[in-house]
N, C-alpha and C positions, 0 to 999 in steps of 0.2 A: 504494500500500500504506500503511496506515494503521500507524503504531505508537505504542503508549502506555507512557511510563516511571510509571508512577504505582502504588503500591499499592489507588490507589482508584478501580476504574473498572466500568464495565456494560454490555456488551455484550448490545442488542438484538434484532439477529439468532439466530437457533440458528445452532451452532460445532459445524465439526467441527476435532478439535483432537491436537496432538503438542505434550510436552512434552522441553525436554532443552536440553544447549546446542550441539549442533549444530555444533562446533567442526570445519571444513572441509568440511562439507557432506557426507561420504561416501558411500557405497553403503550403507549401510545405513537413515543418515540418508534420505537418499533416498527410500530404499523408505515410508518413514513418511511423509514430506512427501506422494508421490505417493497415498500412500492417504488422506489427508483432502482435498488437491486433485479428486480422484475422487467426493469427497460431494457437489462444487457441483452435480453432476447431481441429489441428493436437495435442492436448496435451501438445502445446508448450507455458510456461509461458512469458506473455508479458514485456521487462524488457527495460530499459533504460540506458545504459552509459555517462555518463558528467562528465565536470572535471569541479573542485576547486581549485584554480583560474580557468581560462580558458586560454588558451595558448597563447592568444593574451595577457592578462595582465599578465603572467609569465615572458614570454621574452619580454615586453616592458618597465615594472613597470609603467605603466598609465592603471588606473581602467576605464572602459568601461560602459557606461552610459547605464541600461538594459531598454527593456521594459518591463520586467514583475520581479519581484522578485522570490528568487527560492521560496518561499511557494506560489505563486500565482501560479509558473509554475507546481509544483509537484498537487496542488491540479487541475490544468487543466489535468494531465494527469490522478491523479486519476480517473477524473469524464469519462477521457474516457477509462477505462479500464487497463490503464497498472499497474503491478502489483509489478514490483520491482525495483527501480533506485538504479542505484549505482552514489555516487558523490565519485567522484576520489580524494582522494588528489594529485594534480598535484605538482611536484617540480621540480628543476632541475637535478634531479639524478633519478628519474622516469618517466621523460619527455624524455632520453635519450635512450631509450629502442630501442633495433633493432624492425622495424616495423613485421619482421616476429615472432620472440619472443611475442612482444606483441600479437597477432593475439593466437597464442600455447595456451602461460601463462595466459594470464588474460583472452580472450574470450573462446579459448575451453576447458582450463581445469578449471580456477575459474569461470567463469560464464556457463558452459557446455552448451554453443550456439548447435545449430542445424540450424539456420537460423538467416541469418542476411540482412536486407533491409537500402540499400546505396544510397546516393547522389552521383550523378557522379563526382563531387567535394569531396568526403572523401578523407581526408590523414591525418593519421596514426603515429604512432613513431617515433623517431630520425627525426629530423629536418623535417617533415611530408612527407617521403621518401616513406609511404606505400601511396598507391593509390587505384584508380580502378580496374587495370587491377592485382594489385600485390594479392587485394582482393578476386580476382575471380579465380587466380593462386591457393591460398593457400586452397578457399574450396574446389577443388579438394584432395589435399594433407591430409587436417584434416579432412573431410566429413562434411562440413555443406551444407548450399543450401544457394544461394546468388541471393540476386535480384540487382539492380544497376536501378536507378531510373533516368530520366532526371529532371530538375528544372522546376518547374514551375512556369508559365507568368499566369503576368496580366497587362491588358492592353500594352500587348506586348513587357513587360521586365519582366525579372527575379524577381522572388521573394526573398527577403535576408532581414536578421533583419536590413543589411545598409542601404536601402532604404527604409523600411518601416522609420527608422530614421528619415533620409533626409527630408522624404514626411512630417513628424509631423514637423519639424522644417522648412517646408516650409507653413506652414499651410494647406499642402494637406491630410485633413485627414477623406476624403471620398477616397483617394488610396489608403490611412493607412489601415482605416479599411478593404476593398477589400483585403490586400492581408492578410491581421491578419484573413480571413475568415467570418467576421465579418457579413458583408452587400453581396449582390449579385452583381457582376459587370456586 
């Protein structure tokens, strides 16, 4: 698995691509991984976007307690197939980026997307102005294919690396695991 820390990079191949920071890898997370891993049958390389920091510790300056490291997390993706991460350096002069610019710049023409599978919660650039709906606007406009995914439940609430948290620091961590994919619920 190839990974590039660099703001400035080109990916040759067509991507198919998830963005996010994937913080334990969960079931939901998952579900997205799996759907661009699915594209290598269209030819499409499976890639991954994160940032460094991650936007919550950019704009708060409080580091955020992970559940998985990123060499735990890249080797989880490894094993399931994805092919190229890129970790963003995230700053506040790159973080500011118009949400359709970034969309242009860094996924169609540096990462040459073809397909991109979304959280219904994805946002995007400058002040996280890009959305869903601005998501599914733009691959018309650039030509990719966009999936838009709902979240997924367990045990009848959302899955989020915040509650997976929560649940470990409540000692619930037979929900922990259920929603890390872990055990069967």
């Amino acid at each position: 698995m190839q990974i590039i820390r660099d703001e400035e990079f080109r990916i040759e191949e067509p991507t198919a691509v998830c963005i996010g920071k994937f913080d334990g890898v969960h079931l939901g997370h998952k579900k997205l991984l799996n759907m661009i891993i699915d594209k290598k049958k269209d030819g499409l390389t499976p890639t991954v976007f994160t940032f460094n920091p991650s936007p919550e510790e950019l704009f708060t300056g409080r580091g955020v307690k992970n559940l998985l490291s990123d060499e735990e997390k890249y080797a989880l993706f490894e094993r399931m197939g994805i092919e190229i991460v890129i970790e963003y350096p995230l700053n506040l002069v790159n973080a500011a980026i118009d949400p359709i610019d970034f969309v242009e710049l860094i996924l169609v023409k540096g990462m040459n997307m073809k397909y991109i599978a979304a959280g219904s919660d994805i946002s995007f650039g400058k002040g996280g102005r890009g959305n869903r709906e601005l998501i599914v606007k733009l691959s018309k406009k650039f030509g990719f294919d966009c999936d838009i995914i709902n979240k997924v439940r367990v045990d009848g609430e959302i899955v989020s690396s915040t509650r997976i948290r929560h649940a470990i620091a409540e000692g619930h961590t037979d929900v922990a695991d259920r929603m890390l994919g872990r055990i069967e619920g």
